[in-house]
Each structure stands twice: as C-alpha cells, then as structure tokens.
N, C-alpha and C positions, 0 to 999 in steps of 0.2 A: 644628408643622404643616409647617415648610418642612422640613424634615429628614425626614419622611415621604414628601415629594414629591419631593427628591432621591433617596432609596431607592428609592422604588417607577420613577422616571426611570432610575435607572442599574440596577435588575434591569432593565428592557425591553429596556438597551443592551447588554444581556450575554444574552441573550434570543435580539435580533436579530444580535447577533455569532457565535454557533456555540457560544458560551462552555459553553452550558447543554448543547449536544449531547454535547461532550466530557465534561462531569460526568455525563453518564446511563451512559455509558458505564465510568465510575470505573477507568482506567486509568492509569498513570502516565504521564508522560514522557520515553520513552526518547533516547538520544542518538543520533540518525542520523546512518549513515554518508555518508559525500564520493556524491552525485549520480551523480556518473561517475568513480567512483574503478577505476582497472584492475586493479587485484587481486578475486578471490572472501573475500566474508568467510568470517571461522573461525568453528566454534562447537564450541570445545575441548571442552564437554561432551556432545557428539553422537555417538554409535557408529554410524557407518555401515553396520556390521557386519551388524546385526540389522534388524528387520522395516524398513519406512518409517514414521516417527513425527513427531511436532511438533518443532519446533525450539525452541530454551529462551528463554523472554521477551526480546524487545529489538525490535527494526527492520531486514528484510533487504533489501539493495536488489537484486531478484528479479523473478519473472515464475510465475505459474500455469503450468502442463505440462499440466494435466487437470482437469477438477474431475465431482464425482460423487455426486449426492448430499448434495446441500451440505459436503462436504470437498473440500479443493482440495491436488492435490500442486504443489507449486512447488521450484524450485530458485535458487541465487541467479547473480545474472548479474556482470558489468563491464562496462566500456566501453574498447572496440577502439578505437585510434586510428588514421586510415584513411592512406591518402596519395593518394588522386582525391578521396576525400571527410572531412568531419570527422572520421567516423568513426560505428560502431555497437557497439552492445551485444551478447553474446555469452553464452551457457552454458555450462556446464564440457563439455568432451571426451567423444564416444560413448564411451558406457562406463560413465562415473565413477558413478559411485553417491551423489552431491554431490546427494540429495532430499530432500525433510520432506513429511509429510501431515498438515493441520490440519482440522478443522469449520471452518467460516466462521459467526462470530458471528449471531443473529439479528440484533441491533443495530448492525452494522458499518456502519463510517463509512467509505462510499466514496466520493473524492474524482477524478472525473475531468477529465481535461486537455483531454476531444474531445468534453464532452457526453453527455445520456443517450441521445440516439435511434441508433435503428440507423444510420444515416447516418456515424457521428462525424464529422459534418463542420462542427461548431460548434464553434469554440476557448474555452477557459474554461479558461487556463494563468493562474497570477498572473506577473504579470513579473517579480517582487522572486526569485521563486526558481524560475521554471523546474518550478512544480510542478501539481498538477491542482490547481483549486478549488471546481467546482463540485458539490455534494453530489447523489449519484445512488441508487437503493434499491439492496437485497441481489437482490435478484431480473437489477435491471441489469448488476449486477457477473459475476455468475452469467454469463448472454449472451453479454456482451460478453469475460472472461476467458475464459470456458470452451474456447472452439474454438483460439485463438491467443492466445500468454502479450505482455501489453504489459508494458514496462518498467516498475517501479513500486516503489514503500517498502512492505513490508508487515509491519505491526505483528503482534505475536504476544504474547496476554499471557494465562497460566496454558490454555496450549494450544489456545487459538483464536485465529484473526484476528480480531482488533478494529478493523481500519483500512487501506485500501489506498486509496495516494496515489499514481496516474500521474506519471511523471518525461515529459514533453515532448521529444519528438526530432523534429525538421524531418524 
C-alpha cells in the first residue's frame, strides 16, 4: 500500500514539475550551446545554396526573422561584446544567407523570459541560468516572435520547433 502512494505521490511531482510536458512532447536532449557564445553556430550539413529549409536536429541559439503561417524562418545569432554597454546580440551580415525555415510544432514548449501578456513586462527569467521559464501557448509564441526576433534556444527536432526558450538580456 505505501509503495502505491509513493508512486502515485511522485507521478504528481513529475506531473507538477514539467516532467510530463517534455515526455508528451518525446524529444530528446540536445546539447546546448554557450548562452552568449560570439561565434554563429555551424551546421556543416546545411546547403545554403538551395531553397530555405530546416536546420538539422539540435538547439540554435537564434531569433525568428518572420513567421507565417505557423512556420517560422529564423536565423542564428551571437553576442557582441559592447564597450559603453555589456554588450548585445547580433545576426549574420546583410546579405548572408545564414536562414532555416521550420513549422512550429502544434505542441511546442515555449518558455518565456518576459511573460505571456502583451505588455512583457513580467519577468519570469530562472536565475540559475539566465533562461525563460515560464511556459506560454503556440498561439503566444506566434505574437510575440512574429513581428521582432527575441534572443532565444530554439529546439529543432525531425524539422519542426519543438521548443523555444528566451535567453534574458537587461
């Protein structure tokens, strides 16, 4: 009986932990890259060449450019380091052809840093890491990405975004 009520206690705390959100979503765990790393990542299997397409599973530390349609093109970003100020985040060079175009999952797990309302004027950063946490719909995502790209991890797995997680800049 007590081994029943531990189980059924520690599913509720996996439940109310997010635990359960991430398994609906059955993605893996990519290895993210450095927050504010100043180089643009690679993605050596990418032909820039040809149309604009998805980028190949992982985590790009990036920003939306557009979105339309429930697809969203984004491109990946770095972090400038400033000399008046700490510094900001940047895109690749007019020009460059450094884009992907995904669908944006029905189910995506979007994690915001400023809150859902149009305001973003509610902080809901974790401290531990400088990251969004508070879970927002696809619809939010949509709004708030669409018109202007926020710094952010965006998950990519078997050609859709699964997950976009605001990176926090003062």
């Amino acid at each position: 009986m007590r081994g029943l009520l531990a189980a059924g206690a520690a599913a509720a705390v996996m439940l109310t932990s997010g635990v359960a959100a991430e398994a609906a979503t059955a993605f893996p765990r990519y290895k993210a890259p450095k927050i504010f790393g100043t180089t643009f990542q690679a993605d050596p299997k990418h032909d820039f060449t040809k149309h604009i397409h998805s980028r190949h599973d992982g985590i790009l530390r990036g920003w939306f450019t557009y979105v339309r349609g429930g697809v969203a093109e984004y491109e990946p970003i770095r972090w400038k380091k400033g000399t008046q100020t700490e510094g900001h985040f940047e895109g690749p060079p007019e020009g460059d052809a450094m884009a992907y175009a995904s669908p944006i999952a029905k189910d995506v797990i979007y994690l915001s840093a400023y809150g859902c309302k149009p305001s973003r004027s509610e902080l809901t950063v974790s401290r531990k890491t400088g990251l969004g946490a508070k879970r927002c719909s696809r619809a939010t995502l949509i709004k708030q990405h669409g018109k202007t790209g926020h710094p952010s991890l965006i998950t990519v797995h078997k050609g859709r975004i699964v997950q976009v997680q605001e990176i926090y800049t003062p």
